[in-house]
C-alpha angles and dihedrals in degrees: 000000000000127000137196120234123236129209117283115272126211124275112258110237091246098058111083111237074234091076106038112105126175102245120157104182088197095049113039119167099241103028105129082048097051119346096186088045089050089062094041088055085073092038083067108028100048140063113275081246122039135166111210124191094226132105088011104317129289156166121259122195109195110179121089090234089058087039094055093050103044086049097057093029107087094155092068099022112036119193083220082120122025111163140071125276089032114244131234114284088231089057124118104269116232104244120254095359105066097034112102119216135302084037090040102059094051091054097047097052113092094046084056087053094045097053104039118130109267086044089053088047077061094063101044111093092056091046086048086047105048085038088060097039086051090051098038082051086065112019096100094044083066086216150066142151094248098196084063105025097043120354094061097042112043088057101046078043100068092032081062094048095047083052095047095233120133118276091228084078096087095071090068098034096042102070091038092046075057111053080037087071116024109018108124084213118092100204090045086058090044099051085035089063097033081061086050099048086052097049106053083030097072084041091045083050094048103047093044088058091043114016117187133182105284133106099258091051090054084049109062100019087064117138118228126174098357096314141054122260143270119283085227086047089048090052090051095052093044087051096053101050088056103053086046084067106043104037103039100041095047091047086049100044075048113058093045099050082054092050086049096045083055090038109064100158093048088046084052090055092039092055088040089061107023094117094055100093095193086057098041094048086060102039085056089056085051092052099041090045091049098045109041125164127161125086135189122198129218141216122227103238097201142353110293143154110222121178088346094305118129109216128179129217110264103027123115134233136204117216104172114224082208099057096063107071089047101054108106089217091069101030127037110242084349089192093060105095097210117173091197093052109145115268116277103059108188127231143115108214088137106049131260129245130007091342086054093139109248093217088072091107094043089052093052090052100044082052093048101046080052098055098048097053103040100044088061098048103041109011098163112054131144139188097271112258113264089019114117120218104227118193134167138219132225133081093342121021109219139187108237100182132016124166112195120185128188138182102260096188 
């Protein structure tokens, strides 16, 4: 999910000049080279812990031991706020997100149940379907533009699906999830998530009266502290979890397809051993580690001094969940994509402790199923010449655009 900078901010008297770096998430030098490598730049050139004046000024760990800790460590770190600039405190909190434990937990409960293994195995022969209908719709063209034609709709597909809402609903949510996220225009983001409210709100309205079995029913018709939600809590909690699914999972389908199209000796040993399960489940621990792209931000629950660093109550941290997986402290040669890298393979793309998302199986599988239908069908396959790769940083780093071309005799 994309974000918009705002001017710098002054440096608060308890934060050392030592310890302030210029570092605009929404706006990293390199991005559109390496996205995961501009973030790493600050990983190696500043200090583990850093304080920047953007986006309202905030704290950035950038070591996979802080970032382990500020991930399981609610207590400290609370996800109350997780995004940048930090909102009011008297702001809506996003359900689950932005819930710390014990109330977490209950919330969360029924999405963890809902998306276990053996529920996701369920699920598998439609997502395989509709993944081999979208690549058979473009193969003999020999070329797509995969963000559009296959990255954004396999993922609000099955969310669909999990929901039971028609599939032909993308075409209307898609180009509003869209301007929602990434329209410059503020109105047009305002009118973009007032559509989606009232979207998942008729459906919110409908299934509270009359809940069914699906995923969506269990959702918002959860009981916390002796009583069901809100319905606006119900509508918070519905919309998050689609976005979870849309935004995450196209960035993530993304973002490998683009590493494959530049890496043709490692696509060639992919597709060569794409059948053998044992090689492909760690080669999609390789690629995630390598390419991760999603961050949660924390608040400071109370003064402390941690690592001696002096932070204040109230204020918000960014640990990145990207940066993990690339710090040579944690992982041997990190930028060295091996698909025969020793178990375990060591990231943290998916959150650690009691935030851990609950879609993670779900996302494996989407990947694999991905992998092993489009590497038999078009193996070779390249960014078509004169056709920029545009990308974009924040919360979750995405791929916008991606145009992929292939021989077809």
């Amino acid at each position: 999910m994309s974000g918009y900078s705002l001017p710098p901010v002054p440096r608060p008297d308890h934060v050392p000049e030592a310890l302030v770096v210029d570092f605009d998430l929404y706006d990293l030098p390199g991005l559109q080279d390496d996205p995961q490598l501009a973030m790493r730049a600050f990983q190696q050139s500043a200090p583990d812990i850093f304080w920047t004046p953007r986006n309202g000024g905030h704290w950035v760990a950038t070591r996979a031991e802080d970032i382990d800790v500020m991930q399981k460590d609610h207590v400290r770190f609370s996800h109350h706020n997780v995004v940048l600039p930090k909102k009011p405190d008297d702001a809506p909190r996003e359900l689950p997100l932005e819930v710390d434990p014990p109330r977490h937990t209950a919330l969360r409960r029924p999405l963890t149940m809902a998306l276990l293994p053996k529920v996701v195995s369920k699920l598998e022969a439609s997502v395989r379907s509709l993944t081999v209908s979208l690549i058979e719709g473009f193969r003999d063209k020999g070329a797509c533009e995969f963000v559009s034609e296959f990255a954004q709709i396999l993922p609000i597909s099955v969310f669909l699906d999990l929901v039971e809402l028609p599939r032909e609903d993308r075409h209307h949510l898609l180009p509003i999830v869209e301007n929602s996220v990434r329209a410059r225009d503020p109105d047009v983001r305002q009118g973009a998530q007032e559509a989606i409210y009232r979207y998942i709100g008729d459906t919110v309205r409908e299934r509270r009266a009359k809940p069914g079995e699906d995923l969506l029913s269990r959702l918002i018709n959860v009981e916390v502290d002796g009583g069901k939600i809100s319905e606006a809590e119900a509508i918070s909690y519905a919309t998050l979890v689609l976005f979870g699914g849309l935004d995450t999972v196209a960035g993530m389908l993304a973002f490998v397809a683009r590493f494959l199209a530049l890496h043709p000796e490692q696509r060639r040993d992919l597709a060569g051993n794409v059948g053998n399960e044992a090689f492909l489940r760690n080669a999609i621990e390789e690629l995630l580690r390598r390419h991760g792209l999603a961050n949660t931000v924390r608040e400071i629950t109370a003064d402390m001094e941690y690592k001696g660093v002096r932070f204040r109550k109230g204020e918000v941290i960014l640990p990145p969940n990207m940066l993990y997986g690339l710090d040579e402290r944690k992982v041997d040669d990190p930028l060295k994509v091996d698909f025969r890298r020793r178990a375990p393979i060591r990231h943290a793309i998916f959150g650690q402790g009691p935030h851990t998302c609950p879609g993670a199986v779900l996302a494996r599988r989407e990947l694999k199923i991905f992998l092993e239908e489009w590497l038999p069908r078009i193996p070779d396959f390249a960014i078509t010449p004169g056709k920029r790769v545009r990308v974009e940083s924040g919360l979750v780093f995405g791929v916008l655009e991606l145009h992929l071309c292939w021989p077809t005799s």
